[in-house]
N, C-alpha and C positions, 0 to 999 in steps of 0.2 A: 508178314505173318501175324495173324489174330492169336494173342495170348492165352492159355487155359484161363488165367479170372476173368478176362474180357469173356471168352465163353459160358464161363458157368453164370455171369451175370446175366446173360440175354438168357440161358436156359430159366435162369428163378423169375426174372423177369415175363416168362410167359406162363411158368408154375403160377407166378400171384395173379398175373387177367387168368388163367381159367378157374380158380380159386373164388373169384369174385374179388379179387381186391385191385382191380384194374387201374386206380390212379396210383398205389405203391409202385406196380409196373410199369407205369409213365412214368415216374422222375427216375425207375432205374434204368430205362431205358435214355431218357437224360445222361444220365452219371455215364455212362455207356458210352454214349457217342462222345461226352466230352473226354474223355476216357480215351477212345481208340485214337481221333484227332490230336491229342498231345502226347500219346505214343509215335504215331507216324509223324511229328515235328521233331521229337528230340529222336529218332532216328533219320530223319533228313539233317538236323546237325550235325552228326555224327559221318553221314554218309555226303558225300559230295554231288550225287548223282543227282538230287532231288527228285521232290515230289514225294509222294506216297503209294504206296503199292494200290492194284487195281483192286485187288479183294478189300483192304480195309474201306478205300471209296466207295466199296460196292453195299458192306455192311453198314456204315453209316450211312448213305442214304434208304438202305431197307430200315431201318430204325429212325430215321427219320420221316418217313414215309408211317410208317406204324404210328408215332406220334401224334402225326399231323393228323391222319384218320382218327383215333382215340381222341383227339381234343376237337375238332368238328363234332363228332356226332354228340359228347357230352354235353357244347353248347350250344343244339340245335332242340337235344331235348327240353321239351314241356311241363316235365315231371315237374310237381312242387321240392320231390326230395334232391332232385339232382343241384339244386340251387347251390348246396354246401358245394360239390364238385367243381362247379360253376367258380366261386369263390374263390376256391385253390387252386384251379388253372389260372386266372387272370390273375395270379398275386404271383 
């Protein structure tokens, strides 16, 4: 099960892309998956059964997927201003 902070992260996380601040949205969507992934580790230590639950797999790769989209089209763009963007995704 996905945590209430893991939720309300992805929720501000889409508040900031429609806000126009769409690369804060990329690293928390970042923070996020790294996030959900080391919850579902230190609950497979705990639990013997392994693995990770279907929903969290499911949520980390839609937030990964959103990612991957968001930093394609930034470095595909032309713009002279997206250059800074450009910048802070490859670093």
């Amino acid at each position: 099960m996905i945590d209430s902070g893991t939720v309300r992260l992805v929720a501000t996380a889409n508040d900031m892309e429609r806000t126009g601040l769409a690369l804060v949205a990329y690293y928390l969507r970042l923070y996020t998956v790294e996030r959900l992934l080391s919850a579902a580790s230190n609950e497979k230590n705990e639990e013997e059964d392994g693995g990770r639950s279907e929903e969290v797999t499911a949520a980390a790769t839609d937030l990964l997927d959103q990612i991957e989209t968001f930093k394609q089209a930034a470095m595909s763009d032309e713009d002279p201003e997206a250059k800074g963007v450009k910048l802070l995704l490859s670093d």
